[in-house]
N, C-alpha and C positions, 0 to 999 in steps of 0.2 A: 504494500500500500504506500506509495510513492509519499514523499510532501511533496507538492505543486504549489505553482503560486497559487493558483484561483483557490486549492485547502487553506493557504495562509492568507489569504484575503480574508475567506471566510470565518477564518480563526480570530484573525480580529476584529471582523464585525461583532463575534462572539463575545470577547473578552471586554469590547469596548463597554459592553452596555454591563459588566458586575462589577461589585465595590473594588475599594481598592485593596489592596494586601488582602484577599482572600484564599486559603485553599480550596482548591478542587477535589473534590472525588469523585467517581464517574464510576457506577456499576455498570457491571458485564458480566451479562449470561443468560443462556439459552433462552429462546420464546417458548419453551416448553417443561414445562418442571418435569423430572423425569422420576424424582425420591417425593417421596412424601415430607421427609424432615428438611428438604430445600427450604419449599415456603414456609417454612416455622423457622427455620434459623436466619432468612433473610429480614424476617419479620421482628425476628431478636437483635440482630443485630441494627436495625435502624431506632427503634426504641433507646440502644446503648446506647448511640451516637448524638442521639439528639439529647442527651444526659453531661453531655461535653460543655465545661466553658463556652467554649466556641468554637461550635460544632461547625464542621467544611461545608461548604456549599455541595452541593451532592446533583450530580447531572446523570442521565437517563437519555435514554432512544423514543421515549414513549411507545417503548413495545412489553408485549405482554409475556408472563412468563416469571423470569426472577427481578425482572425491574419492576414490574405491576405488583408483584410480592410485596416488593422493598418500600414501593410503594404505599400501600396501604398503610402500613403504621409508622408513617415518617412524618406523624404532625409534630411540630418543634425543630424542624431541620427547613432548612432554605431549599426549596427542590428547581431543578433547571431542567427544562425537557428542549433537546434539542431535535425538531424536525425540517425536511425539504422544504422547499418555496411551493408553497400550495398546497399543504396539509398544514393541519391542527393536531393537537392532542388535547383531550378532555380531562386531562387529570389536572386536580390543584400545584398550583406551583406557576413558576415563571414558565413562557413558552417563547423561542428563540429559536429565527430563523437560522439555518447553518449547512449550506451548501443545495445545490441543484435538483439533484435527486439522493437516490438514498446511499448509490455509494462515495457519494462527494460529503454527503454526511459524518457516514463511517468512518472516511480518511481524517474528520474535522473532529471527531470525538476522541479519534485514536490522539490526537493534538492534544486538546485541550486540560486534559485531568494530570493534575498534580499524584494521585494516590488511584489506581485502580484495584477493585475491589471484586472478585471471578467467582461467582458460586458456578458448576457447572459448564455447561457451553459446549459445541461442536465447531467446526472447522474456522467458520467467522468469528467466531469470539478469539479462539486460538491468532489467527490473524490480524487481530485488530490489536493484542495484545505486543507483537513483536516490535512493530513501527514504539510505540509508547515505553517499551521498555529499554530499546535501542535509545531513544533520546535522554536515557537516567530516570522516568516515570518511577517509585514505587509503586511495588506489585505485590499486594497480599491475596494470596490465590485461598481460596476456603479448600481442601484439598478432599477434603473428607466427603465430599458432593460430589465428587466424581468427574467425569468429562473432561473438557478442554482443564482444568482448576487442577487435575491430577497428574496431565502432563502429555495428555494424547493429542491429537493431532496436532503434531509439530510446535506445541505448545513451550517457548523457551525455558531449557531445561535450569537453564540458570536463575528464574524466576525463583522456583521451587526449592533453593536454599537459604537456608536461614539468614537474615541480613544483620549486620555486626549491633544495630540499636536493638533488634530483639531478644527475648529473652527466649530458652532452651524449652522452659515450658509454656510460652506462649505460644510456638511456631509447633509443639507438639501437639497443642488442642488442636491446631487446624486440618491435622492430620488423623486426630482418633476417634474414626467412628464410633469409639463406644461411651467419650464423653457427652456429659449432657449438653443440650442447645444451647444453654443459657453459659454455661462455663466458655462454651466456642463463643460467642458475642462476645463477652467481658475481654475476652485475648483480644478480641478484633478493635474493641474500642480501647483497649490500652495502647495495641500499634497505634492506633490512628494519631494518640493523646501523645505519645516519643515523635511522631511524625511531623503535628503542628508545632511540639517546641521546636524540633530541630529545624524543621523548612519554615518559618511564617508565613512568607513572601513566596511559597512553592520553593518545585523543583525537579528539573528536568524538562524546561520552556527554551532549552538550547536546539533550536530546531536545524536542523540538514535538506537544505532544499536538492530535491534532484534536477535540473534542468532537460526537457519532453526534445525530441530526439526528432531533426527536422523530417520529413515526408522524405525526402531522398533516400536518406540514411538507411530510415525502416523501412523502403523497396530492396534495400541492397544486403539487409540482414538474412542470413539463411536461414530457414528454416527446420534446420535438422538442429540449428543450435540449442544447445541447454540454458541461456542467458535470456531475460527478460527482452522483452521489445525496446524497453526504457533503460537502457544501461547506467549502469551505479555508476559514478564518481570515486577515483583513489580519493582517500581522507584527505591527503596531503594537498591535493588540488582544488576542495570543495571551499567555498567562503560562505562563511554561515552567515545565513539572517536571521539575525535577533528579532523581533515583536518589539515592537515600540511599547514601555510600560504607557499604565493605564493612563497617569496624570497626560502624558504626549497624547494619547492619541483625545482624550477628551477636549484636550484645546485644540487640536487639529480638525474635530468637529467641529467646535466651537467655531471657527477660524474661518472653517469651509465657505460662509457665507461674504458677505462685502467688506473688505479690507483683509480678509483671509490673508491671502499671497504676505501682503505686507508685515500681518503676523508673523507669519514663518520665517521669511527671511530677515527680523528683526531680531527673531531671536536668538539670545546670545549664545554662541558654542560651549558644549557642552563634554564634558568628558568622556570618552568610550566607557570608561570604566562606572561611571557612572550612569549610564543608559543600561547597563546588563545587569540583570536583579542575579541576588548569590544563585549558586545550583549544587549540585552536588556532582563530583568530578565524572566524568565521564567513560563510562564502563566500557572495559576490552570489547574489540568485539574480534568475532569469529573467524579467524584466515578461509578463505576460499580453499577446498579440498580440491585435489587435482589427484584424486588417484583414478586411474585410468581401468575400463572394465576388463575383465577377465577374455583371455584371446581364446577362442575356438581353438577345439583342438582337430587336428587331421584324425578322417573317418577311419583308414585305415590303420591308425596307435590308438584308436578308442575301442573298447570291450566291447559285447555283441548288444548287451543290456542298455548298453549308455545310444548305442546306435538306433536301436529300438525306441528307446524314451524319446530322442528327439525328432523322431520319423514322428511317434506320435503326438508330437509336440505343434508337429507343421500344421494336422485340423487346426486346432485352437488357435496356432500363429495367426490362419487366413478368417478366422471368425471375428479374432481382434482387430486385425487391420479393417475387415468390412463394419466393423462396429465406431470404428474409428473415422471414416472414411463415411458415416452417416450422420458425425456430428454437423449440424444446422451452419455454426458458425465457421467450420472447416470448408462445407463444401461453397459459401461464398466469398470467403479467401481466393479458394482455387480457381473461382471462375475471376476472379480478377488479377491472378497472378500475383498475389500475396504471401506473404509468411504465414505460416499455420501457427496459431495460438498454441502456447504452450499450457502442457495440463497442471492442474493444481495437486494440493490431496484430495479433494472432493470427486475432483473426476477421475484421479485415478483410485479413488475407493469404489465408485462406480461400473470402470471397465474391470477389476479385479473379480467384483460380484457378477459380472458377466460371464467370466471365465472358471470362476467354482463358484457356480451356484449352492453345492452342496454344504459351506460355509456360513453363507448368510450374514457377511458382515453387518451387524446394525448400527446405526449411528451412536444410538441412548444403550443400547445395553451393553456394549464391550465389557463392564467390571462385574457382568456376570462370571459363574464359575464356567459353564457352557460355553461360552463364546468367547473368553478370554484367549484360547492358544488361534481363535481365528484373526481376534484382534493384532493377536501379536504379531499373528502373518502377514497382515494386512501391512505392519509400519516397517518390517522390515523388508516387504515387499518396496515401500516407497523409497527405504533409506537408500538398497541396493541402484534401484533407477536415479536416486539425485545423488550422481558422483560430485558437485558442487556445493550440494548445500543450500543451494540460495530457494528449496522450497515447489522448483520447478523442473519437470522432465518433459524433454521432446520426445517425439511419437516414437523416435529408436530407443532411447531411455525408458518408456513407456514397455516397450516390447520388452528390453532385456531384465525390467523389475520382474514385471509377472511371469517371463520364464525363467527367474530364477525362482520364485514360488512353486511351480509346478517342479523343478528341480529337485527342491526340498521334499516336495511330496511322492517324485517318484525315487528318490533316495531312500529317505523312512520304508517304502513299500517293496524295494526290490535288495535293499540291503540291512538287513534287521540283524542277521546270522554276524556279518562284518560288523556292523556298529555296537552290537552286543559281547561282543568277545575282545576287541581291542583297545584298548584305553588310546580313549579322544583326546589326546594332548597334542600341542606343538612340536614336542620330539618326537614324535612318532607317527605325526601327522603323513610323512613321507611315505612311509610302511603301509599305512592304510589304503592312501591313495592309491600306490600299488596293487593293493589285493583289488580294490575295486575294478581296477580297470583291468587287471588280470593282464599286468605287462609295466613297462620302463614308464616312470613319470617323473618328466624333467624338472629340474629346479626353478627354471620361471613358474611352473604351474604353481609349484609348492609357494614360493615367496607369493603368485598371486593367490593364491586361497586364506592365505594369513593378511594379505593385506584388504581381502576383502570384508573378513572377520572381522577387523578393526574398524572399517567401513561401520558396518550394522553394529557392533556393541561388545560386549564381554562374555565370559562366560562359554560354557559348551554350547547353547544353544545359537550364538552368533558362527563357532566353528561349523557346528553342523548346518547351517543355512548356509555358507559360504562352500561347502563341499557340496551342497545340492544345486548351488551356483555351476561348481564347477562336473558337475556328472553329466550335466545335459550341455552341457555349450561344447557340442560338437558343429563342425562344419555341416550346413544347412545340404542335403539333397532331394531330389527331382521328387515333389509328392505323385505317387500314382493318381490315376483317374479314378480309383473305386475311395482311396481318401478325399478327393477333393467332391465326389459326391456324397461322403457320409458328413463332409464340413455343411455342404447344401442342407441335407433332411437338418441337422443342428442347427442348424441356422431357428429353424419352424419347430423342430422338439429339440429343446436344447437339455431334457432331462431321460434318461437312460431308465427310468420308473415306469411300470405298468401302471395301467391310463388311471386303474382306481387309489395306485398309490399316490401317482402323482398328484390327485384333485383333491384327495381327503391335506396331502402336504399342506397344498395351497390353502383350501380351507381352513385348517386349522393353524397358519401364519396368520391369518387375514381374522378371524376369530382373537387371535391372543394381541391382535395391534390395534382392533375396534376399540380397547378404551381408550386409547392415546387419541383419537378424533371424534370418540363423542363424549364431552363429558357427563359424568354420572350428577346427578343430583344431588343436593346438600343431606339429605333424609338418608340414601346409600353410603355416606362416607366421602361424598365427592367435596369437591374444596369449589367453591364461589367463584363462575369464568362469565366472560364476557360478553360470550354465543349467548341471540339471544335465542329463546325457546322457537320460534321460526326456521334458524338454521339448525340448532340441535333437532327439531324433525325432518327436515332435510337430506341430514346426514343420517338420522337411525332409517329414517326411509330409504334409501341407498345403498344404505349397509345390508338391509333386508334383502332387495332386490339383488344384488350380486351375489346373496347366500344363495339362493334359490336359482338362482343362474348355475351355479357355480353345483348344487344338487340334484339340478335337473340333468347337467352333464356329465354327475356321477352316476346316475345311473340310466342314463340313455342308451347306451349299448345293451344291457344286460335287457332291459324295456322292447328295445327294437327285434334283439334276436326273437323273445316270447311271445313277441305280438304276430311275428312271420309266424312261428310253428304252429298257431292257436290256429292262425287264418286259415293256411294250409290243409289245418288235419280237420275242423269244422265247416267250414265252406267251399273246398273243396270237390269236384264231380268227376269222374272215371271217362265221361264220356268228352274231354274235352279234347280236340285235336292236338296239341301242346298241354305235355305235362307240367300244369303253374303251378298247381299245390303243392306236387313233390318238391319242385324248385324251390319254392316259399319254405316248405318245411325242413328242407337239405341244408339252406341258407343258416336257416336260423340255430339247426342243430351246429353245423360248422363254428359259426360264430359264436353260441354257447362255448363249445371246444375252445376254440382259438382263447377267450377268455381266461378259462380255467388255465390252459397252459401257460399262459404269461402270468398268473397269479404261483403255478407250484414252481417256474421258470427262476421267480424270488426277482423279478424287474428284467432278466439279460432277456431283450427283445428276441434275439436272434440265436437259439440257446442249441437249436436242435432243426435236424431237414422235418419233422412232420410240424412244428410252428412254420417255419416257412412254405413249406405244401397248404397248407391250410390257410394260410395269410392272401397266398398266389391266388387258390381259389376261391375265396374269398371277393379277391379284385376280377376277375373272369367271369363271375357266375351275374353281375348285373348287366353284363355286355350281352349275356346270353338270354337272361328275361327279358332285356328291352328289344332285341331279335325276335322271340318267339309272341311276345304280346302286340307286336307293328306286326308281324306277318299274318296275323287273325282279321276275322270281318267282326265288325259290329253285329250279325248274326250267327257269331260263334258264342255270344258273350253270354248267349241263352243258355246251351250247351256245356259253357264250362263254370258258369256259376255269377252273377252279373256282380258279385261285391267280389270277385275274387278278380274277375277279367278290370276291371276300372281299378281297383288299388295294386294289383300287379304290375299295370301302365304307367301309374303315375311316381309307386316305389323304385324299380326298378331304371326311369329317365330321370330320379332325381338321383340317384347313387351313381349313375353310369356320368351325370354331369359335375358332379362332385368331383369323381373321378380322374374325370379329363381334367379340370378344374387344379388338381393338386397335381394333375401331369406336368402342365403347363408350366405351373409356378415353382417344380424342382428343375424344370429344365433353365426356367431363368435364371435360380438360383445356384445350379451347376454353371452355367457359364458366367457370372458374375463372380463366382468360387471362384474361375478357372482366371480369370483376370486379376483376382488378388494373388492366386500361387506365381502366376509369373513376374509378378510388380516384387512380391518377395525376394525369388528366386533369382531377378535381375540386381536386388539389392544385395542380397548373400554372395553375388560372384562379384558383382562391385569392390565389398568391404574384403574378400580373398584376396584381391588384385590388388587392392591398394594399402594392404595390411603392412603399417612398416615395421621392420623388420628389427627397428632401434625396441621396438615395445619389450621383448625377452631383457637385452641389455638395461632396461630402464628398471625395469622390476629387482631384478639382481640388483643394481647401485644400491 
């Protein structure tokens, strides 16, 4: 989140209009409570606060969630809600214009706060917080709330240590779930109470303008790059703009009007040193990382297992590139021959969940027990793609995070025997690699597996993601025709589940995430939202309709096969020239079968030749009733039964148009496949070709 002039314009349109020598505080977090004890401890702690001598000015998004919490019981506190030009917000307190829309907002809040204050939050919070604490912001994160406040999405880990004015058991509360709410508040209003004596006048208003990067430039940036569109400034190069304190700018309002000019230039010069209010020094920051990704190894020094995983790695390669390649703001880049936007964590949380579904990354539940090793895949998926740091991966960075994910996973699954028998250390790290690859593994590989390790974190389980790194990064080869049309059918079932496990899944996801969008009632236990009862039937109307969609589909096959057999063997007649009841009741017994068999099959579609004999005719036998019921006369329909000859006609032209229907769209979808494998496969012999050859030497230095 850059500073820009038009943020620092807006910023002191901000500041012009509050007292003088005031702090700020500015909560952040989530528009969605995700704990129950969130909004009771947001609620506690604005109570402390407003118990303070002289309590901070306290700023807000006027959005709902733990600002609306914080909200409610903050009478005795100065409240500031800062919205766009052309909204309002309804809550008591001051309301201040501050920036255009709502991300010129964001950039203007991330500004403005002396002290930010993090119950929870998801990726925007996490990001709003880095700009604010890179400028020296104090950052007291409520930790015990979970989400961005605990340290996830790329939430600065430096944040989250104790700072020298705290005390040991202050900064403990905020971290022990099992302490009571009220004892977390009292910590929170003690920091705040070290925080006003030490900053009066704030701290951390030393602002870093970036300057916006002319139209040339960014035609000329390529787009494979991992670097923002807006290129950072060396420190050593940047000259910072101070904010003119308050008393300046008030007279420069003041001034604005007729004899303005004469004001300003009358007045007498003034010291540097005296225009810059104190701050607090300003925090290290971060060296740009330059370790370079892990090289491909040649097919023919790779084991037969490692060949295998990455053969099977090319579907999901060509599903991501097509997923990728249907982002909105990508494909009108490309039609203007533009750089391709680079992905965040949010979108690359996104194409991850596209890629293992079976994971389920959730935004709010990560610090479940459940879905915590998903979580964890998930970051070390992103650390691995941002070999820089700065937060961003291009579409090839993109590619090499999530296959080193699936790396990891097909490591764990094909090498359990090896990881369990051999101690996963650094010295021995060599030995193992060896067995795995069941042959010589040179010492660039080894120095790059350690220095990937270091990349993603500590611990064995950064080793082991860093060797599931390196198992599958073999040299890319030619995908066959029968993979690039199983990548097509994935494309439209992108789950390997028989049809009733699949819908009961979805249902019962969709079922355990209804309360998070409708809320319950104050009489149930629900907490006081701002739906009113109009949209809350709305949405429980909604939610109905899609169960029952979604139940009707559960069991429409099992419905359609019993309704064929019933027709069949009850209205049915011997004497009809075309046998349609057998046909009707063949169908339906088949498709019975074919059921059962995907259900004892345990989901593998494709398990056995009599599921597929049965599948085949299954797709053939409507080709064959819509045949024998056109070749009939209207006075055969006597003869062979008039409810049997008219829904045979019209069952049988709607399955066989279906049919065609799903012909059609795998064929599109195989030659669309067929155009990602070779857009890859052009880029795989590209990076072979141009692979230099200093990378071994660079690793070893």
């Amino acid at each position: 989140m850059a500073t820009t002039t038009a943020c620092i314009d807006g910023l002191e349109n901000v500041i012009a209009e509050l007292p003088d020598r005031c702090l700020r505080l500015c909560v952040l977090g989530g528009t969605s409570i995700q704990r129950s004890e969130t909004e009771q401890l947001a609620g506690a702690i604005a109570k402390a606060l407003a118990q303070l001598e002289e309590p901070p000015v306290v700023f807000t998004e006027g959005m709902p969630g733990v600002q609306q919490a914080f909200m409610r019981q903050s009478e005795g506190l100065q409240m500031v809600h800062l919205v766009p030009i052309g909204q309002a917000c309804s809550w008591p307190g001051r309301e201040l214009l501050a920036g255009k829309d709502v991300k010129e907002r964001k950039a203007i809040f991330s500004l403005v706060g002396d002290i930010y204050l993090v119950l929870e939050g998801g990726p925007n919070v996490a990001a709003q917080v880095k700009p604010a604490f890179r400028r020296g912001a104090q950052i007291i994160p409520v930790m015990r709330t979970g989400g961005a406040s605990s340290g996830l999405f790329q939430f600065p880990q430096a944040a989250l240590q104790k700072p020298s004015f705290a005390e040991h058991a202050q900064w403990a509360l905020l971290k022990d779930s099992e302490a009571s709410i009220h004892s977390t508040a009292l910590a929170v209003k003690a920091l705040v109470a070290q925080l006003i004596e030490m900053f009066p006048e704030g701290c951390g208003r030393d602002l870093t303008p970036e300057e916006p990067v002319s139209p040339s430039e960014e035609s000329q940036s390529p787009g494979s790059s991992s670097k923002p569109l807006l290129p950072k400034r060396e420190p050593e190069a940047v000259t910072r703009r101070e904010p003119p304190p308050l008393a300046e700018l008030n007279e420069l309002r003041r001034g604005s009007g007729s004899g303005g000019e004469a004001a300003i230039s009358s007045r007498p010069p003034v010291a540097e040193a005296e225009l810059r209010p104190p701050r607090t020094p300003p925090r290290p920051r971060t060296p740009t990382r330059t370790v370079p990704p892990l090289a491909a190894s040649e097919r023919q020094r790779a084991e037969s297992k490692r060949r295998s995983a990455r053969d099977e790695w090319n579907v999901q390669e060509i599903l991501l590139d097509w997923a990728i390649s249907r982002h909105p703001g990508r494909q009108v880049r490309q039609r203007f021959d533009l750089p391709a936007p680079l992905a965040d964590e949010a979108e690359f949380r996104h194409y991850f969940n596209l890629i293992f579904p079976s994971l389920e990354i959730q935004l709010w539940d990560d610090n479940e027990e459940d879905q915590e090793p998903a979580a964890q895949q998930l970051l070390m998926a992103f650390r691995s793609a941002d070999r820089d740091g700065d937060g961003f991966v291009s579409v090839r960075e993109l590619h090499y995070g999530i296959q080193c994910a699936y790396g990891y996973q097909c490591l764990t699954t094909n090498a359990v025997r090896q990881l369990a028998f051999t101690p996963l250390t650094a010295e021995r790290l060599q030995d193992l690699m060896e067995s795995l690859n069941e042959g010589f593994v040179s010492a660039a590989e080894v120095k790059g597996v350690l220095l990937e390790a270091q990349l993603i974190g500590e611990g064995r389980q950064a080793l082991l993601w860093a060797l599931g790194s390196w198992y599958v990064n073999v040299q890319r080869a030619e995908t066959p025709w029968l993979q690039v049309l199983r990548a097509a059918v994935r494309r439209w079932i992108p789950s390997e589940e028989e049809h009733h496990g699949w819908m009961l899944h979805d249902l019962a996801r969709m079922t355990m995430d209804l309360p998070k969008t409708l809320p319950l009632p104050k009489r149930l236990g629900g907490r006081p939202d701002s739906t009113s009862r109009a949209s809350q039937a709305c949405i429980l109307t909604l939610a109905v309709l899609i169960h029952i969609f979604y139940l009707c589909l559960l069991v429409f096959p099992a419905v359609l096969f019993g309704l064929m057999i019933y027709l069949g063997s009850e209205h049915g007649d011997d004497r009809c020239p075309k046998d349609l009841d057998a046909l009707l009741v063949w169908f339906g017994a088949l498709g019975a079968a074919s059921l059962v068999m995907d259900c004892a099959n345990d989901g593998k579609l494709a398990i056995s030749f009599i599921t597929w004999a049965l599948k085949i005719s299954l797709a053939l036998m409507p080709f064959l009733g819509m045949a024998w019921t056109h070749s009939l006369q209207h006075r055969d329909a006597e003869m062979c039964g008039p409810f049997v000859f008219w829904t045979s006609k019209w069952i049988w032209s709607a399955l066989a148009s279906c049919e065609l229907y799903v012909l059609c769209l795998l064929s599109w979808s195989f030659h669309v496949a067929r155009n990602h494998e070779r857009s890859l496969r052009r880029a795989a012999v590209s990076e072979d070709e141009n692979q230099c050859p200093a990378v071994s030497d660079a690793l070893l230095s």
